[in-house]
N, C-alpha and C positions, 0 to 999 in steps of 0.2 A: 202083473206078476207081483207078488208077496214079496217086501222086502223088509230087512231092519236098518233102522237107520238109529245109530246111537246119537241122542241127543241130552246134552247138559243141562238140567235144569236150571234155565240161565236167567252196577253205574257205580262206577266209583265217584260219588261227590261226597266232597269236603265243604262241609260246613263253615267258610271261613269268614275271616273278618271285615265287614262294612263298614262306609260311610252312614256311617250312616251312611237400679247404675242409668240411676240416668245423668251421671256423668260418664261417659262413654272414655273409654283408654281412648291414647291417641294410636293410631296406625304403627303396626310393627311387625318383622319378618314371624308368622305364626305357622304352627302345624294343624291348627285348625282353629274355625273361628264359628259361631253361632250368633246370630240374630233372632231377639224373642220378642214378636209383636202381637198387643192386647190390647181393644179397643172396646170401650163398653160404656164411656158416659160422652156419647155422644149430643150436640146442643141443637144442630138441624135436626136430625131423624132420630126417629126410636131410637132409645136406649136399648144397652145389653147388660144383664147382669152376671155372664157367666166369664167373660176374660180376663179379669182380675185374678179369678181363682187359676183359670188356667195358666197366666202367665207364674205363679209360684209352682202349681206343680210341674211346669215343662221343666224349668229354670234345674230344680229340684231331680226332678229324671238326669238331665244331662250332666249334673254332677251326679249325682248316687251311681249312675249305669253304665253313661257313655266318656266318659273321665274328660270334661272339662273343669276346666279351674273358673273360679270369678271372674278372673280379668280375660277369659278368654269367650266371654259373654255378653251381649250386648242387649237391652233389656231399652222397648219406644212402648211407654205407657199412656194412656189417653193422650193428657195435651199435648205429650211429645210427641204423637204420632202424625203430623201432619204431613200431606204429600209432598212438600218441600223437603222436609226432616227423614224422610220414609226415604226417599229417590238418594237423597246426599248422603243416609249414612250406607244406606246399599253399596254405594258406590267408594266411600270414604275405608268403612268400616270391610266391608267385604270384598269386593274387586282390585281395590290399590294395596291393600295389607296381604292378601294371600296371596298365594302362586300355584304352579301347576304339581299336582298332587298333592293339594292340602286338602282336607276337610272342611266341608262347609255347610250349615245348618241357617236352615229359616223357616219360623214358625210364624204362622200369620192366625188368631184369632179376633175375627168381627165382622162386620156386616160382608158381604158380598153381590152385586148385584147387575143389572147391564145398562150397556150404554147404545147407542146407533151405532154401526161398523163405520169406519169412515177411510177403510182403503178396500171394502168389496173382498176382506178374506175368509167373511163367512156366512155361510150359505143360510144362517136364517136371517142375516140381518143385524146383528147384534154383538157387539165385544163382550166378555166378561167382564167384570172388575174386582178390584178391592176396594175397601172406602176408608180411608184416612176419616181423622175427627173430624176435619174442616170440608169433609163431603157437604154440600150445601141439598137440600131439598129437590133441586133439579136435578140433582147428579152431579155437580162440579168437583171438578179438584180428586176425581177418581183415579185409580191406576187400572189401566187394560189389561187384559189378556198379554196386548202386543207388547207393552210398556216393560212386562214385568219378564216375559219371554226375550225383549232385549236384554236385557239385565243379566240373566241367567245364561245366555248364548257366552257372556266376557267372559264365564266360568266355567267354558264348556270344559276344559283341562282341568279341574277340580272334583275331589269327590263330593259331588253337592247333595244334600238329599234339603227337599222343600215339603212342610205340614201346611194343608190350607184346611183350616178350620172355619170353614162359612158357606153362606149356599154357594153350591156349584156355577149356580146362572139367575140369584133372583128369585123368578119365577117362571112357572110354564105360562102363566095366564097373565099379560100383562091389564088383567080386570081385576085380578085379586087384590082385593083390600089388607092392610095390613094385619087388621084384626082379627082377619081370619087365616091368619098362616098358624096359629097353633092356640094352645087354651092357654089360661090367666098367667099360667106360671110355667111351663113351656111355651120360649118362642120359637120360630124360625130367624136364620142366621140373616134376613133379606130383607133389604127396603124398595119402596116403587119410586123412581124418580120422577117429579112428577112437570112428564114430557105427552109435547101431543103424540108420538111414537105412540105411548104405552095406554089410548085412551080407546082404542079397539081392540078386540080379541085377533090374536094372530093369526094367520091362515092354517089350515091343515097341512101344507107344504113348509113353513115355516116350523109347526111345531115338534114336524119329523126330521126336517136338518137339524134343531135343536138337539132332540132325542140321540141323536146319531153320533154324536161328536163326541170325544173319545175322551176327553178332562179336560180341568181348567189350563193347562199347557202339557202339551208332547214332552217323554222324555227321548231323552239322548245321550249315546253314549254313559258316561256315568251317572247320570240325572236321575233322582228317584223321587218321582212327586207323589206323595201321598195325599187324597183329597178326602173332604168327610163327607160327600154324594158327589153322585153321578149327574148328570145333565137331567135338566127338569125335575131335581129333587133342592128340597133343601137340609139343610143342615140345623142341627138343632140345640138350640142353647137354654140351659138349665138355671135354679138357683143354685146348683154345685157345681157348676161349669158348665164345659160344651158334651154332648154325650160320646162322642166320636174321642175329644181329648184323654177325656176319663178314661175310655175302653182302650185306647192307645198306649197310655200310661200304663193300666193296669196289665193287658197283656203281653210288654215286655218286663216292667217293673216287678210283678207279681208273678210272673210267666203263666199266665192265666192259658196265653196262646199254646205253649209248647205241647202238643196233642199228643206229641210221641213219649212224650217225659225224660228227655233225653238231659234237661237242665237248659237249652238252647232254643231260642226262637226266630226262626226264619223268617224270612220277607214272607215269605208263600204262607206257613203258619199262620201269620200274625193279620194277613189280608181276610184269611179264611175265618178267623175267630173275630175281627171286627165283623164282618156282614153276618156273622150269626149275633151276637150280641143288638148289631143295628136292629136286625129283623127284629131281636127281642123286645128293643124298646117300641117299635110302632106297636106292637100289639096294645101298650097303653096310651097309644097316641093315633085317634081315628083322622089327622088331617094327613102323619106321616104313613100310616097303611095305605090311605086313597094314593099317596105318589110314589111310595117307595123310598127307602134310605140302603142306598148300597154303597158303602165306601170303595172306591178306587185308588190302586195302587197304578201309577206309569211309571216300568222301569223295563231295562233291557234282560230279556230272560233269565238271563244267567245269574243275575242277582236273586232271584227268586231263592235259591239255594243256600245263598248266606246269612247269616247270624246276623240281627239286628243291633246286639251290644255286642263291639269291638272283643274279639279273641283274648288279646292281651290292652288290654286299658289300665295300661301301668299311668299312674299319676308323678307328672313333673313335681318340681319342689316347690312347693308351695301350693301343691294339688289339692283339693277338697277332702276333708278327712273322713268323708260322706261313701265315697267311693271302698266301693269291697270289694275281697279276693272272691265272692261266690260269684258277684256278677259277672266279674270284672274277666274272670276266668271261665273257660269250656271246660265242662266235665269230660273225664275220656270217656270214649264210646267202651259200652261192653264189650270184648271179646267176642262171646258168643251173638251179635247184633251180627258185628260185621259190617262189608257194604252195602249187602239188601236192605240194610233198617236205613239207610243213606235215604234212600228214595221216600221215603214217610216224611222228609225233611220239604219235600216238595210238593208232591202228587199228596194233599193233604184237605180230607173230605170225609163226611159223615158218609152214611150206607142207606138212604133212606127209599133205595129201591131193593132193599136185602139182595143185596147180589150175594150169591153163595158160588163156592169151588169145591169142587170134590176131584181128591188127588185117591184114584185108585191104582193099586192096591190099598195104599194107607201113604201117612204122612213122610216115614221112614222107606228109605230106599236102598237097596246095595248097588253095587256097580253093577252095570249089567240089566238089571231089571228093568222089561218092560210096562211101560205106566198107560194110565190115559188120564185126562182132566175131563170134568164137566161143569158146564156155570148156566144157574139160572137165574132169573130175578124175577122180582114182583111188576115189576111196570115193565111197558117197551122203552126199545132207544137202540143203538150202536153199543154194538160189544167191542172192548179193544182188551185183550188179554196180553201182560206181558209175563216174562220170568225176569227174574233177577239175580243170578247165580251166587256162589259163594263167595267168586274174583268181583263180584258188581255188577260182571258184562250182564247189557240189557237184552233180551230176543221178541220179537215183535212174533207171540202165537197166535194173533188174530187179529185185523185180517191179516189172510196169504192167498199167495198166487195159487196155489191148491182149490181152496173155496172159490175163488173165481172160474178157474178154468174149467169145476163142473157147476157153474151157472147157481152159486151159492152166495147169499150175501152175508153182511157180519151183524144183522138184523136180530134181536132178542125177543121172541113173545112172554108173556107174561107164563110161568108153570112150563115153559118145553126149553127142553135141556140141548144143548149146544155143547159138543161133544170131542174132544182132539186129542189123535188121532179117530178118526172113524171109519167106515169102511171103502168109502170112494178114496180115503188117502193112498192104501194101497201098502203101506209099511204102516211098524210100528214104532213108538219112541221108545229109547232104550237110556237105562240111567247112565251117565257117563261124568269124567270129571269136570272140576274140581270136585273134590269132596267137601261136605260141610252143609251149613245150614244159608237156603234161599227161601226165594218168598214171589208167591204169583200172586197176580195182582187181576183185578179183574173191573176196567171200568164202564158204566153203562150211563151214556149220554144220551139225554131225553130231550135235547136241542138239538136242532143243524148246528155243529162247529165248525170252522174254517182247519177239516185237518187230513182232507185229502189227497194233499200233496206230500205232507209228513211221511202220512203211513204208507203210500203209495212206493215211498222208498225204503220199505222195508219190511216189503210181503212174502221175502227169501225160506223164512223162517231160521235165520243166523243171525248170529250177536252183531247186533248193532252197532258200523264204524266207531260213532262216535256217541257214549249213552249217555254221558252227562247233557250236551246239549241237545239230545232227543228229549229227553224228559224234560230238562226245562221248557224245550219249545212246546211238547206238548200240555204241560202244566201251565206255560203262559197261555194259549188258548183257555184252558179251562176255565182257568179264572178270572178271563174277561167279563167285560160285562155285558147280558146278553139286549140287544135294543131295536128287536124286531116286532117288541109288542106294546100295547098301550104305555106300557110304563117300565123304565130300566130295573135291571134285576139281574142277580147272578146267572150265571149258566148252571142250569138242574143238571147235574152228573152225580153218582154215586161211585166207591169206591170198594170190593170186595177184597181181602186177603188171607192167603194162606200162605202158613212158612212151611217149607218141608226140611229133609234133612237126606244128602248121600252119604253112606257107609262103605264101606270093603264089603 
């Protein structure tokens, strides 16, 4: 039986605000504190020549961007960086001087590489590390994965955000020669320690636990690690620094990220705009195409959504006179944006499968008026269709328990059109309130993602309980990283959108 059913062309998220001398201040009650580590004239192992440059421009960001002052900075340059020096001011400088809900920053540029696991926590066999100056050619005097994860657990009550600028793990092949991790003047961030471990090629079992493992430490809770690759990749260091640094810098310094031009750059943004830049750079770099350079963000969903520079980054007295009202400050949103332009802050992706939507009648709706959608794209994958109404609320138009119950999946061919309402629905949609301008969104994943559970609870076709944390949870899948095939890489998904508009 023929029915109408009035439906609203249907997130309210708020972009807010993040966590994010080598005579070092002594320990003192702060509201936030940063540690900046740059290693590059190493006397054991290969030199680096791009961490000098980076520790100026990080130093430089966090005052211009993030409103630190000098003294609220802590700057371990070569000689000073030893593992003794590295461990004591961690703990001196960071741990004993802050408290819970302060700010806490740590940027690590230089080698990174592995060691033997020696408590059995991971499954290929191998710790991470980082390498202070005084790394010895065997590997000595490294800091672990575990070493550095202790450290960061004393600050689990802190808003801590961690830059690891270095390879992620070394290398995938512990046969690889040094001289061959990159050409004359691009290197890779990695050295081989030279262990009888690393004097055979690792197993295929070994090389896939590797593959699999999710960064150089988990985050939690407030924890936001940003790393410059993924497992079995390396990171890559320049005569103008690290490349990952640079693109970091410049994407929120420059807001090269901001996709939507809102003035504001998201965690989400700003992940999405490093892995396209990474990609860019391997194209001139045939050792970083054979492994792939995808930078990883580990943080807990919801930060995906917030601004990278602090909302209001008002400067104490004696604050750096570096710091601006452009940065420093969020532009207001347009009016006519609204909370549908919210969700571009997150769900934030090129279109490179043309996913299209077509809102008929047309784009403009009165109340009342019956519609239908259609969406195609160029490639296959999973279609997940949302709306985004005028009020924000989110509505899950595909999939739904409709399409299943007559034996339909949310399956895309390439050229054939996928249609809602259609004629097995049985009614039609009808425009209803709010009034005002939304925006549907149309995406097509060309991976398995882990997101059947998500949508599973929200095949009703009603506004979704809760749509801030539906969208972040679905955008954190998206932009995982995908590591089911020879070499890590983002998850291929495309993004389609159309805004409409309800009238009287």
């Amino acid at each position: 039986m023929q029915f109408r059913r009035s439906y609203t062309l249907a997130l309210s998220l708020v972009a807010g605000a993040v966590a994010a001398c080598s005579a070092l201040p002594s320990p003192a009650e702060a509201s936030q504190k940063a540690l900046l580590i740059g290693i590059g004239a190493y006397q054991n192992i290969r030199p680096l020549v791009g961490p000098p440059r980076d520790l100026v421009r990080m130093e430089k960001f966090l005052k211009d961007h993030m409103g630190y002052r000098t003294d609220e900075i802590a700057v371990l340059k070569d000689s000073q960086a030893t593992r003794k020096n590295l461990l004591r001011t961690m703990n001196n400088w960071l741990i004993r001087s802050t408290k819970a809900g302060d700010k806490v920053f740590i940027y690590y540029s230089g080698h990174g590489s592995q060691l033997p696991d020696n408590n059995s926590d991971e499954k290929d066999g191998l710790d991470e590390t980082l390498s202070p100056i005084d790394t010895t050619k065997e590997g000595g005097n490294q800091i672990t994965d575990d070493e550095f994860g202790a450290i960061l657990t004393q600050m689990s009550d802190r808003d801590l955000t961690v830059i690891i600028d270095s390879c992620h793990s070394g290398t995938i092949s512990r046969g690889v020669a040094e001289q061959d991790a990159g050409t004359s003047e691009d290197q890779a961030r990695t050295f081989i320690p030279d262990l009888s471990t690393r004097g055979a090629a690792p197993t295929s079992d070994q090389v896939r636990a590797h593959r699999g493992e999710a960064s150089f430490l988990q985050s939690a809770s407030k924890l936001k690690i940003w790393s410059a690759a993924s497992a079995n990749q390396f990171s890559w260091d320049t005569l103008g620094g690290g490349v990952f640094t640079r693109n970091f810098i410049n994407g929120v310094g420059k807001k090269l990220a901001d996709k939507n031009k809102n003035g504001t750059v998201t965690h989400a943004e700003l992940i999405a705009y490093l892995r396209i830049e990474a990609a860019e750079y391997c194209k001139t770099n045939p050792r970083c195409s054979q492994l792939g350079f995808t930078p990883t963000l580990e943080s807990h969903p919801s930060a995906l959504s917030r601004a990278i520079v602090p909302v209001a980054a008002e400067p104490a007295s004696g604050g750096s006179e570096e710091t601006t009202t452009e940065t420093a400050e969020k532009p207001p949103s347009k009016p006519e944006a609204g909370a549908a332009e919210a969700v571009a802050e997150v769900l934030v992706q090129s279109n490179d499968a043309d996913v299209h939507i077509e809102l008929s009648p047309g784009g403009t709706l009165h109340l009342g008026q019956e519609f239908r959608i259609s969406v195609t794209a160029k490639r296959p994958g999973s279609l997940i269709l949302l709306d985004v109404n005028a009020n924000g609320e989110v509505t899950q138009l595909i999939p739904n328990d409709i399409m299943l119950q007559n034996g339909r999946d949310h399956e895309i061919v390439p050229g054939r059109k996928i249609t809602i309402p259609d004629d097995y629905y049985g009614f039609a949609f009808a425009a209803g309130k709010p009034l005002g301008r939304g925006k549907l969104l149309a995406i097509v994943t060309e991976d398995k993602v882990p997101l059947d559970q998500l949508l599973a609870a929200n095949r009703a076709i009603a506004v979704v309980p809760n749509s801030e944390e539906f969208v972040t949870d679905l955008a954190s899948n998206l932009l995982a990283v995908h590591r089911k095939d020879k070499k890590n890489r983002a998850v291929r998904w495309s993004l389609g959108a159309l805004e409409y508009e309800i009238v009287k």
